[in-house]
C-alpha positions as a Markdown table, in Angstrom:
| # | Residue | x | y | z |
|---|---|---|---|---|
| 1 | Unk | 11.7 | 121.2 | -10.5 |
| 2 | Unk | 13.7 | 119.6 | -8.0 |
| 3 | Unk | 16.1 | 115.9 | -7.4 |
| 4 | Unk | 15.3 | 113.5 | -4.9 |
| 5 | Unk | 16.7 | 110.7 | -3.8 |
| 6 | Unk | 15.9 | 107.5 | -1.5 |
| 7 | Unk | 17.0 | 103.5 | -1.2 |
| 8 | Unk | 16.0 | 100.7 | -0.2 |
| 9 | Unk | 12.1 | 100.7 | -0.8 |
| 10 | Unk | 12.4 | 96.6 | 0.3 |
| 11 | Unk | 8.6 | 96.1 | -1.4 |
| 12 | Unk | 7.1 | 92.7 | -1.4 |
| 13 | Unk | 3.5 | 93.0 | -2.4 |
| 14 | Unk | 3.7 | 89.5 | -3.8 |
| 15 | Unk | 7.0 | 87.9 | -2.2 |
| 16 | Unk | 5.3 | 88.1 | 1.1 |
| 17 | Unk | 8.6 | 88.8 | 3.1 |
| 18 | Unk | 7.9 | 91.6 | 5.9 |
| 19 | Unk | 10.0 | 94.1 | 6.8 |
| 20 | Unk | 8.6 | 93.7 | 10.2 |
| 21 | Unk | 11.3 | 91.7 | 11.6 |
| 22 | Unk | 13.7 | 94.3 | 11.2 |
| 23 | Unk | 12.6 | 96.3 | 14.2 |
| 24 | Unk | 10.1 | 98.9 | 14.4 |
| 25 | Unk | 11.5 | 101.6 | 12.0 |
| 26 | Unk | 10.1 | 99.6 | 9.0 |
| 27 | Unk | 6.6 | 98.9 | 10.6 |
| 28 | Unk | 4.5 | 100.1 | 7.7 |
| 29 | Unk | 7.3 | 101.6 | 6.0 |
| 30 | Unk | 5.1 | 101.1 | 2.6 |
| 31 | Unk | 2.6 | 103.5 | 3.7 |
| 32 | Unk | 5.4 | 105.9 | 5.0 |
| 33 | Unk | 7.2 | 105.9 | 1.5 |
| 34 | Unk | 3.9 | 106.7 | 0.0 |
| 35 | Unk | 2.8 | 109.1 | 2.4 |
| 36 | Unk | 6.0 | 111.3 | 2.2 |
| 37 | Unk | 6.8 | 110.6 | -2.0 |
| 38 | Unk | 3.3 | 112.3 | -2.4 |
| 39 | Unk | 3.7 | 114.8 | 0.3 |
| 40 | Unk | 7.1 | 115.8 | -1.1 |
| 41 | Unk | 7.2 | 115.3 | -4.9 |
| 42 | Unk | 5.8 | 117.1 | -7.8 |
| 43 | Unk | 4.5 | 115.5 | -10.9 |
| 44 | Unk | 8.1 | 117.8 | -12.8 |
| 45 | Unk | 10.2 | 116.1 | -10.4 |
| 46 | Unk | 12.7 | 113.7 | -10.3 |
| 47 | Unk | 12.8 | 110.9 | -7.7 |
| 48 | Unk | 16.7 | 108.5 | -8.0 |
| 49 | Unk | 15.9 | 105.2 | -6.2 |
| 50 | Unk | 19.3 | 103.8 | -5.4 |
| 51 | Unk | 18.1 | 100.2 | -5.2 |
| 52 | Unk | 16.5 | 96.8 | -3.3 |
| 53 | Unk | 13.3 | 98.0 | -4.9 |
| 54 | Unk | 11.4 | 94.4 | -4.7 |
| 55 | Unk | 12.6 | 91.6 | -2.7 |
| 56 | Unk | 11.0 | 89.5 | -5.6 |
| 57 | Unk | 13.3 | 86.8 | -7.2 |
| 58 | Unk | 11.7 | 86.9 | -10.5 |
| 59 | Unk | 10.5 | 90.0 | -12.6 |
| 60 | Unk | 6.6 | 88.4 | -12.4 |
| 61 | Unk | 7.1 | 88.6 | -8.6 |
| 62 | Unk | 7.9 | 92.3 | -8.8 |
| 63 | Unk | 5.0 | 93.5 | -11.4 |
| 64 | Unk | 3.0 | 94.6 | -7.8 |
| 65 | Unk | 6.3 | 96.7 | -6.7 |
| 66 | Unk | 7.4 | 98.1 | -9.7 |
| 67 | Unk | 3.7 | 99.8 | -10.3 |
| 68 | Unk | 3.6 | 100.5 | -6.5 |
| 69 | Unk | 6.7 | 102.8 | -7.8 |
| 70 | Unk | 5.4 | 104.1 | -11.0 |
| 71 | Unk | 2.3 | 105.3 | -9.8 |
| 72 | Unk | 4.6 | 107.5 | -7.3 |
| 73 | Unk | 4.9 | 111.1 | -8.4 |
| 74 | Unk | 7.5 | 112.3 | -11.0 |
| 75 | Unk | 10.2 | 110.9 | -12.7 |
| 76 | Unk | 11.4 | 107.7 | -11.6 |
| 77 | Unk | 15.0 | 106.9 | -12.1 |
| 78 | Unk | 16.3 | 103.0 | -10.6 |
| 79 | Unk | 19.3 | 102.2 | -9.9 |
| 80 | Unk | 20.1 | 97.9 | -9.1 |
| 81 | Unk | 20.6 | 96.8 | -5.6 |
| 82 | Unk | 21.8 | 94.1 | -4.3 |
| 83 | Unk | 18.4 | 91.8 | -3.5 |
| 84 | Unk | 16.9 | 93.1 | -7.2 |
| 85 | Unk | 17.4 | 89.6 | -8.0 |
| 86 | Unk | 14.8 | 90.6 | -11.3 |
| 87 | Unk | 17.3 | 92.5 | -13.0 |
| 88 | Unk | 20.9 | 91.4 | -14.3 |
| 89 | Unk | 23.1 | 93.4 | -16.6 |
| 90 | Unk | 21.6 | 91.8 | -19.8 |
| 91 | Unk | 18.1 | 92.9 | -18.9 |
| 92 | Unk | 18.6 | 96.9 | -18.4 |
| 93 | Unk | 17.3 | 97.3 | -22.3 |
| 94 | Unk | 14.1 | 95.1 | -21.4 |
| 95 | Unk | 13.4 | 96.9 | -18.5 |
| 96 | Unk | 13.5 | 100.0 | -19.9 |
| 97 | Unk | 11.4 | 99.0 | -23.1 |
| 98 | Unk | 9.0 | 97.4 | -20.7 |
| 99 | Unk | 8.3 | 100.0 | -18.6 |
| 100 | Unk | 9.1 | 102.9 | -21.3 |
| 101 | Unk | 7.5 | 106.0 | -19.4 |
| 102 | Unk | 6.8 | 105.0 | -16.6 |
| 103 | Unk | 10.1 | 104.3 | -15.0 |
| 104 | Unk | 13.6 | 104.5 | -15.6 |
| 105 | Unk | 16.4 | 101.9 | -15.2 |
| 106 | Unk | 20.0 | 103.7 | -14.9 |
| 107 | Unk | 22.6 | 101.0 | -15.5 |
| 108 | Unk | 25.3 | 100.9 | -18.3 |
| 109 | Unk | 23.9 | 104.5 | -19.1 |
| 110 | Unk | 23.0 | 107.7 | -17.7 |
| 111 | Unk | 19.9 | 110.3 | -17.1 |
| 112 | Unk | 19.7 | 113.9 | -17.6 |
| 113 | Unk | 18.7 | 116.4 | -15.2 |
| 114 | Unk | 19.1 | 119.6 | -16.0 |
| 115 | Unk | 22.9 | 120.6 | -17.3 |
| 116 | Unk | 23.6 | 117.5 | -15.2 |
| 117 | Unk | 23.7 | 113.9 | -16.2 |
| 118 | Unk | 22.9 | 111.2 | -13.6 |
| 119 | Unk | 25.2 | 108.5 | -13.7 |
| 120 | Unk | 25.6 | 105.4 | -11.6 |
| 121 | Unk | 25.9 | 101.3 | -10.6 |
| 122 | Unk | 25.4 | 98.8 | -8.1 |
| 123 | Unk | 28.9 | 99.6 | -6.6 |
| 124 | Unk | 30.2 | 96.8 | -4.4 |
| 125 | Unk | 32.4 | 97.3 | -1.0 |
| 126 | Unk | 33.7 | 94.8 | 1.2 |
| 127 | Unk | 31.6 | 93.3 | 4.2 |
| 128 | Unk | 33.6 | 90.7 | 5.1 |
| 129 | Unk | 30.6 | 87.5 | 3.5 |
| 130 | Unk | 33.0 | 86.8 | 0.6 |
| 131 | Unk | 36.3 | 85.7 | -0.2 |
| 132 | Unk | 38.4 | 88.9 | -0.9 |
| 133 | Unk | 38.9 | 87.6 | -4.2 |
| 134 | Unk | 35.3 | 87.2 | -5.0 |
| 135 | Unk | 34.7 | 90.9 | -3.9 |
| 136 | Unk | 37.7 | 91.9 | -6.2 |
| 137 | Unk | 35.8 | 90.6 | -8.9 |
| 138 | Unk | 32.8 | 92.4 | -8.5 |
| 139 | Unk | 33.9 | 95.6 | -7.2 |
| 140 | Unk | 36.3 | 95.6 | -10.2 |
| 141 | Unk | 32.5 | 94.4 | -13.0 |
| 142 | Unk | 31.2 | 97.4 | -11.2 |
| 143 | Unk | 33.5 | 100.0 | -11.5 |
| 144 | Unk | 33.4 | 99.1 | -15.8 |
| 145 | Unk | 30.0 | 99.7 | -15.4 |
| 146 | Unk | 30.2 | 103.3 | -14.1 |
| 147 | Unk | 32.7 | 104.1 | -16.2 |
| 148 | Unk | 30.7 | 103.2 | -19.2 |
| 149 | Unk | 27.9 | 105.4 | -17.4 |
| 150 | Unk | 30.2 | 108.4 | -16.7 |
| 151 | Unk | 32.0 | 107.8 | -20.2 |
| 152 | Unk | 28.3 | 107.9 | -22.4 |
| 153 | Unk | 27.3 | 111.7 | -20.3 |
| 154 | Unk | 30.7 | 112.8 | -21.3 |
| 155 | Unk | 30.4 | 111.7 | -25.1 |
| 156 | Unk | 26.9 | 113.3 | -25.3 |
| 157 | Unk | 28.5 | 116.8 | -23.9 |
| 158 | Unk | 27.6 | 116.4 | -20.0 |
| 159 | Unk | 30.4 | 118.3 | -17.7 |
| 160 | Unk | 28.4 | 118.3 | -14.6 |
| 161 | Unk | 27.9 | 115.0 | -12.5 |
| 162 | Unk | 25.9 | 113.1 | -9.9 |
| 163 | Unk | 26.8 | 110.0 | -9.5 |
| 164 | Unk | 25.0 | 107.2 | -7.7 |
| 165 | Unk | 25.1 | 104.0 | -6.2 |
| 166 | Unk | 23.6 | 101.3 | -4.3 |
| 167 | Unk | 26.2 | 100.0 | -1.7 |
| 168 | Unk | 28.8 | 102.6 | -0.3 |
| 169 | Unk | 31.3 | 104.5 | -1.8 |
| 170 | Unk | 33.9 | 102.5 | 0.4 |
| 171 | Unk | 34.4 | 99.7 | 2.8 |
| 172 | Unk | 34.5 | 100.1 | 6.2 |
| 173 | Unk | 37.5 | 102.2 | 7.5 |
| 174 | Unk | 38.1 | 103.3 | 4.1 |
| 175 | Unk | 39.5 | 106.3 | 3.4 |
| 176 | Unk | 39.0 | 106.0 | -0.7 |
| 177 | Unk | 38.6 | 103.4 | -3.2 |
| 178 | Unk | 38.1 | 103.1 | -6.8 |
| 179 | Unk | 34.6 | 104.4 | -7.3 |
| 180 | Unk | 35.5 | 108.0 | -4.9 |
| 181 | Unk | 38.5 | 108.2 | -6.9 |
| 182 | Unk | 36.8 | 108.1 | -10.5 |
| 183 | Unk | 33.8 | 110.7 | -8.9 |
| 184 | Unk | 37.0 | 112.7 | -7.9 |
| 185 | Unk | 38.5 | 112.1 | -11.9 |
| 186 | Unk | 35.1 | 113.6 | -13.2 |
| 187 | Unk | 34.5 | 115.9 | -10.3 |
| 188 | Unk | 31.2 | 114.9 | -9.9 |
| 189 | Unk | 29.6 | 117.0 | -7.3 |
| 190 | Unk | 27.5 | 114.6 | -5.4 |
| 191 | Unk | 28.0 | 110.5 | -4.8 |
| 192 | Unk | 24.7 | 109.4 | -3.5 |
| 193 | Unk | 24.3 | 105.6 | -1.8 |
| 194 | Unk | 22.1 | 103.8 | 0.8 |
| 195 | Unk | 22.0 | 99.7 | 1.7 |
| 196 | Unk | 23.2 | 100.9 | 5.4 |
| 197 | Unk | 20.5 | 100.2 | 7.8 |
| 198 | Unk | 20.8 | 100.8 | 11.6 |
| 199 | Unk | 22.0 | 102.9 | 13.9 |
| 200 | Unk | 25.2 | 100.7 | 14.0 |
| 201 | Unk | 26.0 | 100.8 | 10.1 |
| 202 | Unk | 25.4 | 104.6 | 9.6 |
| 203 | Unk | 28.5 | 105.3 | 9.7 |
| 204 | Unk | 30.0 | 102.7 | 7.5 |
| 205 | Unk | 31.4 | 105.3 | 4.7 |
| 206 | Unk | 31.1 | 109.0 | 4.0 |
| 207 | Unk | 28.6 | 112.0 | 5.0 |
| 208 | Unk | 29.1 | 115.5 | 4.1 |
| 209 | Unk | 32.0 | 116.7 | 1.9 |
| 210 | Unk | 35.4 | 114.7 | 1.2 |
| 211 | Unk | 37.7 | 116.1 | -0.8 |
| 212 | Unk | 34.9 | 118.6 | -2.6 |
| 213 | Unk | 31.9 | 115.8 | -2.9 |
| 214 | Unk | 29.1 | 116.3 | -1.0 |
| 215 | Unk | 28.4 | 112.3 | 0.1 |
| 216 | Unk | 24.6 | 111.8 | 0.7 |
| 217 | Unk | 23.4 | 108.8 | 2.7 |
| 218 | Unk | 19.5 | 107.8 | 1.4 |
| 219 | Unk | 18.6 | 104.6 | 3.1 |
| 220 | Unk | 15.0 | 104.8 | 3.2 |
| 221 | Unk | 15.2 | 103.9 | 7.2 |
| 222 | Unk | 18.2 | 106.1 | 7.7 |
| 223 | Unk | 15.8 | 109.3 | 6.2 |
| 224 | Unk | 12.6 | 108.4 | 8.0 |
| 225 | Unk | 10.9 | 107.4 | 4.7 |
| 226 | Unk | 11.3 | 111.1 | 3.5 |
| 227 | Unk | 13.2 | 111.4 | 0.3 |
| 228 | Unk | 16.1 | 113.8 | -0.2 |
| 229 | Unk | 16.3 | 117.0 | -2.0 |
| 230 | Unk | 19.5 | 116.4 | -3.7 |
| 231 | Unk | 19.5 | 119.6 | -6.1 |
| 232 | Unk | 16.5 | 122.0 | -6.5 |
């Protein structure tokens, strides 16, 4: 048994958006996440998706993407990104009703894995496209969120973490921020994130280990298409 993790899948077998024109890292990118999920994953395994899973707008234009993900191997665990346009807070119960074996959608909850549980959000950090305001706002709607994640695996007895998100654990030239600080409240032992693509944004937050958490970058162009062991 073993924990992988990878972002930023970018699927659109019915949006018809190709991820072509991003250079040619992504040129058949589908085929390489299939290859290397099958190459890599047992059927007891666990497999954390840390969002942009479909660049579909609405959940009928996703149906292709979201089985191209559950016929995968292993547990599937999804976290929101920032072009799931399908899924907003209110829908996390559908989603999981709707898919109910098949895959699983972490928001406004949590996952177990082991003596661990699995928490995580969208996360938000600044990019400089908003008013600073406006990324206040949902930086702030975020940070609830994981706390209501982290604060449901404590209820249930969880004392070991891994916490997840979609954008990075800081801004650029950040040295902390609200969601490190919380991972460093509950001591979680890993803060996994991806959305940084290119050589050029790489670097945008932490790799490695700050302040005892390991910091694990998992955009799917950043790891070649091959997911992550996380945690055997």
């Amino acid at each position: 048994m073993a924990l992988y993790a990878m972002g930023d899948f970018h699927l659109s077998f019915m949006a018809g958006k190709s991820m072509d024109v991003f250079g040619s890292v992504w040129r058949n990118h589908v085929k390489k996440i299939e290859k290397y999920c099958r190459k890599k994953i047992r059927p007891e395994d666990t497999l954390v998706i840390t969002g942009d899973h479909s660049w579909g707008r609405k959940l009928k234009e996703c149906e292709a993407d979201l089985e191209f993900i559950a016929a995968l191997p292993g547990r599937k665990i999804l976290l929101r990104g920032n072009h799931d346009m399908f899924w907003d807070a209110k829908k996390t119960e559908k989603l999981n009703e709707l898919y109910k074996g098949r895959l699983c959608f972490l928001q406004n909850n949590f996952y177990s894995y082991g003596d661990y549980a699995l928490v995580g959000t969208k996360g938000y950090c600044y990019e400089g496209k908003d008013s600073y305001e406006h990324f206040e706002k949902i930086r702030d709607r975020e940070l609830e969120r994981l706390k209501i994640s982290f604060g449901k695996a404590e209820e249930a007895g969880y004392q070991k973490f891994i916490m997840f998100l979609h954008y990075p654990p800081t801004s650029i030239g950040e040295q902390e921020s609200c969601f490190t600080r919380l991972a460093e409240e509950y001591s979680a032992e890993q803060v996994v994130y991806s959305h940084c693509h290119g050589a050029d944004r790489y670097g945008d937050s932490f790799r490695g280990t700050v302040r005892g958490i390991e910091y694990s970058l998992v955009s799917s162009d950043y790891l070649k298409f091959k997911p992550e062991k996380i945690l055997k």
